[in-house]
N, CA, C and O atoms as a GROMACS GRO file, in nm:
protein
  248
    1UNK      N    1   7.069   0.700   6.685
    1UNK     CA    2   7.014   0.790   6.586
    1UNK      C    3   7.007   0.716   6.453
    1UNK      O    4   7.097   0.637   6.423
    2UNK      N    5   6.882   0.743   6.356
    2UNK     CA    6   6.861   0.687   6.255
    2UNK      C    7   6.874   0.793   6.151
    2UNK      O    8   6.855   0.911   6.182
    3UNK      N    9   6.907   0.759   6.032
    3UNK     CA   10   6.850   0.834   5.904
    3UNK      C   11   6.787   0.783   5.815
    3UNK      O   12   6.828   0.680   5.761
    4UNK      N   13   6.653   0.851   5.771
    4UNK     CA   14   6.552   0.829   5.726
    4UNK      C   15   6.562   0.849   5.551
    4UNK      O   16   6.628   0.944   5.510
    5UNK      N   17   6.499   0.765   5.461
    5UNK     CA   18   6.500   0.833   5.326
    5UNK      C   19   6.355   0.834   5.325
    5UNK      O   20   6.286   0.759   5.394
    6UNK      N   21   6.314   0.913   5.252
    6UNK     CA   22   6.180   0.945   5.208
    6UNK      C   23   6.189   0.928   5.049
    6UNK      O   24   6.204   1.023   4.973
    7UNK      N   25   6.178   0.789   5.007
    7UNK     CA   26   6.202   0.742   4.866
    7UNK      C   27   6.145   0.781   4.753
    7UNK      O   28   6.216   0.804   4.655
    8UNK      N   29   6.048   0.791   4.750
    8UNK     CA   30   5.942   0.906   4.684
    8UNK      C   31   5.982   1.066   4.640
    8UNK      O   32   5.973   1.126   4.533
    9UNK      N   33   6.022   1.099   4.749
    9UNK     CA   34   6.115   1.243   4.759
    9UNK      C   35   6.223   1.278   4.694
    9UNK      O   36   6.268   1.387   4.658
   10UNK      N   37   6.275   1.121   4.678
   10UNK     CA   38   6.425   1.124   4.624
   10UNK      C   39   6.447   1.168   4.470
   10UNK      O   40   6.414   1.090   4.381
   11UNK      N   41   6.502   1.290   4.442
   11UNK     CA   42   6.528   1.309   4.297
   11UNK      C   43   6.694   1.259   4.216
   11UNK      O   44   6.729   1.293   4.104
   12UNK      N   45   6.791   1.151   4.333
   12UNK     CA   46   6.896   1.168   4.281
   12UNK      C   47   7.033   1.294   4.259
   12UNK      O   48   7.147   1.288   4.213
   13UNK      N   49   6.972   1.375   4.303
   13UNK     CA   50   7.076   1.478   4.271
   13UNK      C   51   7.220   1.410   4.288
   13UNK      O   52   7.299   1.407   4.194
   14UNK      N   53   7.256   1.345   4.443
   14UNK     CA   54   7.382   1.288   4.488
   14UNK      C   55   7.451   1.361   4.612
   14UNK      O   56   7.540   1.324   4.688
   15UNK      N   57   7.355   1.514   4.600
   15UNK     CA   58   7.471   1.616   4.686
   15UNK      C   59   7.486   1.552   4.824
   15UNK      O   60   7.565   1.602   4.904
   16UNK      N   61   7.413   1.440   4.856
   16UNK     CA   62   7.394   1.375   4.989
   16UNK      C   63   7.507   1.248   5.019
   16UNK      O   64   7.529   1.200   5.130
   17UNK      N   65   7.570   1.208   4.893
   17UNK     CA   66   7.634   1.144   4.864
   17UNK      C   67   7.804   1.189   4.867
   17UNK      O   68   7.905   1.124   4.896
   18UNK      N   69   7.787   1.299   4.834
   18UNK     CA   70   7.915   1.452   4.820
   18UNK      C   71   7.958   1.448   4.958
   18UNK      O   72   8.076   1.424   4.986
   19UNK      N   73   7.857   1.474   5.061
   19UNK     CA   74   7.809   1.525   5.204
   19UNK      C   75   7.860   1.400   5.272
   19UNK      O   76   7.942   1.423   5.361
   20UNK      N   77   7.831   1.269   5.251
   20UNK     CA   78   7.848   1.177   5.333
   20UNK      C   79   7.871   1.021   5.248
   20UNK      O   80   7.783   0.936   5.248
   21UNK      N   81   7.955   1.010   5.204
   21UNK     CA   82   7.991   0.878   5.120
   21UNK      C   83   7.992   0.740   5.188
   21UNK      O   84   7.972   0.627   5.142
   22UNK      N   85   8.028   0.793   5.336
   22UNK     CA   86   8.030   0.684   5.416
   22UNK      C   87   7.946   0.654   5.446
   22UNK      O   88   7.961   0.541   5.492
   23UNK      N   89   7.812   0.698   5.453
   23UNK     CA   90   7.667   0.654   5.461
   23UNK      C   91   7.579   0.650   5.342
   23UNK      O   92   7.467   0.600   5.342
   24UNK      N   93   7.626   0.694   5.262
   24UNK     CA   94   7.480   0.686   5.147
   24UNK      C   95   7.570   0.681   4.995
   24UNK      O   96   7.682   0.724   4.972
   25UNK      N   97   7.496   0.626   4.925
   25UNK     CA   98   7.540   0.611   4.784
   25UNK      C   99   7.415   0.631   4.674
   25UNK      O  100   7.301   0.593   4.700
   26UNK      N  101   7.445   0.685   4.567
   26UNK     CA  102   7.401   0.656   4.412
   26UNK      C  103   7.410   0.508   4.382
   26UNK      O  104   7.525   0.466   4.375
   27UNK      N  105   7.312   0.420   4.364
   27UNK     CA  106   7.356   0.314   4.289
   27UNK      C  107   7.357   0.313   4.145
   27UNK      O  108   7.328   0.423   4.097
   28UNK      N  109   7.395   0.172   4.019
   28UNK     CA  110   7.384   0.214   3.871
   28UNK      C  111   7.241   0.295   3.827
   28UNK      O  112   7.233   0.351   3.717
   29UNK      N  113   7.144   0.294   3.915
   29UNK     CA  114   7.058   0.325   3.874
   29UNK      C  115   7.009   0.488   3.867
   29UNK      O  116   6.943   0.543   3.779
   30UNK      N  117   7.072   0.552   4.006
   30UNK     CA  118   7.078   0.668   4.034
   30UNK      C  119   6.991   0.666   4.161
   30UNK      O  120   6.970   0.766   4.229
   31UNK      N  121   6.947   0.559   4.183
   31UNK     CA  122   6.868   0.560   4.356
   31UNK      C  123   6.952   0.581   4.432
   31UNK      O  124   7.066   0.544   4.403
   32UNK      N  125   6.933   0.630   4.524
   32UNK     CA  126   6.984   0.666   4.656
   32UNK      C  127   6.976   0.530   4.766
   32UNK      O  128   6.864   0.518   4.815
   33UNK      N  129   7.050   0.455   4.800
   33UNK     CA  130   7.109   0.371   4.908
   33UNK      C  131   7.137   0.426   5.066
   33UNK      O  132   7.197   0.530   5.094
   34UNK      N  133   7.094   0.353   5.138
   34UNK     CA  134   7.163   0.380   5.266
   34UNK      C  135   7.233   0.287   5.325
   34UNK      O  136   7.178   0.186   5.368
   35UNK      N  137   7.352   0.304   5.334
   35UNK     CA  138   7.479   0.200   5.285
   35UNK      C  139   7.439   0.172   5.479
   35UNK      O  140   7.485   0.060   5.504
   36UNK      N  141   7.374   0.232   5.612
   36UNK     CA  142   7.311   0.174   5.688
   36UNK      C  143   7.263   0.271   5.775
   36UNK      O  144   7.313   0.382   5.794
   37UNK      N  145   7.140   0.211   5.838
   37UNK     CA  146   7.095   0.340   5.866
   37UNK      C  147   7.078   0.388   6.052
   37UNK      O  148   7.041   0.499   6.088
   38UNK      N  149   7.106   0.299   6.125
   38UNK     CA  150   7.217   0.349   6.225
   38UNK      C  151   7.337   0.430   6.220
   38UNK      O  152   7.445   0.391   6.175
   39UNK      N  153   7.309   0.553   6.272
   39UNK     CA  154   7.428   0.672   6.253
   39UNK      C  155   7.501   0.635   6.398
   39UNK      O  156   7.425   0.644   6.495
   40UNK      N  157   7.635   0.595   6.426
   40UNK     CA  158   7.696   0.610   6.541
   40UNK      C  159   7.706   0.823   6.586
   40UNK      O  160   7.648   0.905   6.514
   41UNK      N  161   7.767   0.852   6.678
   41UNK     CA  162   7.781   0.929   6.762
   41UNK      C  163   7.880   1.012   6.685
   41UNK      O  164   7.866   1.134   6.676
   42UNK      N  165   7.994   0.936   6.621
   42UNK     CA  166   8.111   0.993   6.523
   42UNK      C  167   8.086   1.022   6.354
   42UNK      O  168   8.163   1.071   6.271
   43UNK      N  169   7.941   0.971   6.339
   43UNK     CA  170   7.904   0.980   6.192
   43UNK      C  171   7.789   1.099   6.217
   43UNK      O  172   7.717   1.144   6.128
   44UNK      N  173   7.788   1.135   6.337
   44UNK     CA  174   7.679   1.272   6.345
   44UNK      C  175   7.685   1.365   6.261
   44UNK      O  176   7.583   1.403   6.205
   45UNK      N  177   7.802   1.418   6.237
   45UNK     CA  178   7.796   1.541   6.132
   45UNK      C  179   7.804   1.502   6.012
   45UNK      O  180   7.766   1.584   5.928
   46UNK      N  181   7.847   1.390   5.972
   46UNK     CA  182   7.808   1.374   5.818
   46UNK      C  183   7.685   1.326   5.780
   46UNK      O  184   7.669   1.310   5.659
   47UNK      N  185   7.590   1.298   5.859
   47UNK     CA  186   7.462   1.241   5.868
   47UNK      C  187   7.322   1.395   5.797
   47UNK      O  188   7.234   1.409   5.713
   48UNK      N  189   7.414   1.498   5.944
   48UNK     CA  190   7.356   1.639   5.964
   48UNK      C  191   7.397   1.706   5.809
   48UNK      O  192   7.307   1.756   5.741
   49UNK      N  193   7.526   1.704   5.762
   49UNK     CA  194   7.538   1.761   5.658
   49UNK      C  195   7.471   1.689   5.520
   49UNK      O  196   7.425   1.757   5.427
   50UNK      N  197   7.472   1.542   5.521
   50UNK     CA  198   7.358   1.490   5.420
   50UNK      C  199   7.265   1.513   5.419
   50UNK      O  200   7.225   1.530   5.304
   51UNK      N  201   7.136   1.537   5.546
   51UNK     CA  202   7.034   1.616   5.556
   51UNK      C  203   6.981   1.724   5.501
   51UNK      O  204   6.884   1.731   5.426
   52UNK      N  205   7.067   1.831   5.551
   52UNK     CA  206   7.114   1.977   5.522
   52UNK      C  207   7.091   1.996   5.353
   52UNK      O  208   7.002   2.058   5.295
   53UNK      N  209   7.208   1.919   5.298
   53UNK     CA  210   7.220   1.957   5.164
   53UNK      C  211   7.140   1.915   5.082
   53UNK      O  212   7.157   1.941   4.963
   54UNK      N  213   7.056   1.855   5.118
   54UNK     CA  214   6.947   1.779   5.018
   54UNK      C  215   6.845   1.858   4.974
   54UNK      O  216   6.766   1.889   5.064
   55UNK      N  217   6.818   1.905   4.857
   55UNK     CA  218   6.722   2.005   4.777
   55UNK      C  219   6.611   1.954   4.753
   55UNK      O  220   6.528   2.020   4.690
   56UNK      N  221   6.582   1.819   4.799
   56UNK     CA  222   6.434   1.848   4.808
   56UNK      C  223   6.375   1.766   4.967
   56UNK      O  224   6.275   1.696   4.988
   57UNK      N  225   6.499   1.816   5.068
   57UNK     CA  226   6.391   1.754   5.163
   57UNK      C  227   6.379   1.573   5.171
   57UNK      O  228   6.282   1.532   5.235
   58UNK      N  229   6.454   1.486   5.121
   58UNK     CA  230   6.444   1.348   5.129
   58UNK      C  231   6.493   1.279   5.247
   58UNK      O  232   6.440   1.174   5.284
   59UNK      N  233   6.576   1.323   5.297
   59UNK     CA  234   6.626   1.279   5.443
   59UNK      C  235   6.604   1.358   5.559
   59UNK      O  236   6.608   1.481   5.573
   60UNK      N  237   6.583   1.273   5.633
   60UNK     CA  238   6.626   1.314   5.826
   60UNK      C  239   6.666   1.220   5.865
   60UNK      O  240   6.697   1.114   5.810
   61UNK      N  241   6.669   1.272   6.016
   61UNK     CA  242   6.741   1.225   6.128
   61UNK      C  243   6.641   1.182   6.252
   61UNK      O  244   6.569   1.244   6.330
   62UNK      N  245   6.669   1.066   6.233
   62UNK     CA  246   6.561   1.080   6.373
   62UNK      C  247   6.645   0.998   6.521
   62UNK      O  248   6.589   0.995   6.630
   0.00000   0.00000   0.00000
């Protein structure tokens, strides 16, 4: 399973970052990082809840 950013989409908020630290970060800039974007089997729900919480729609799962 992958997770996707849709970079364009991305407004920074962070709440995706809140949701899942172990996969995604704010850098100094306020971009959104995907610290990698192979989700193992045990990072499923923090993947699902970074998804989820994102207010405008910038990530999935594929």
């Amino acid at each position: 399973m992958k997770i996707v950013l849709d970079r364009p989409r991305c407004e920074g908020h962070g709440l995706c970052e809140e949701a899942a630290p172990q996969l995604v970060h704010l850098d100094d800039d306020g971009e959104l990082v995907l610290d990698r974007e192979e989700i193992s089997d045990t990072d499923v729900p923090l993947a699902n809840a970074a998804v989820r919480v994102c207010p405008v729609a910038a990530l999935r799962l594929t």
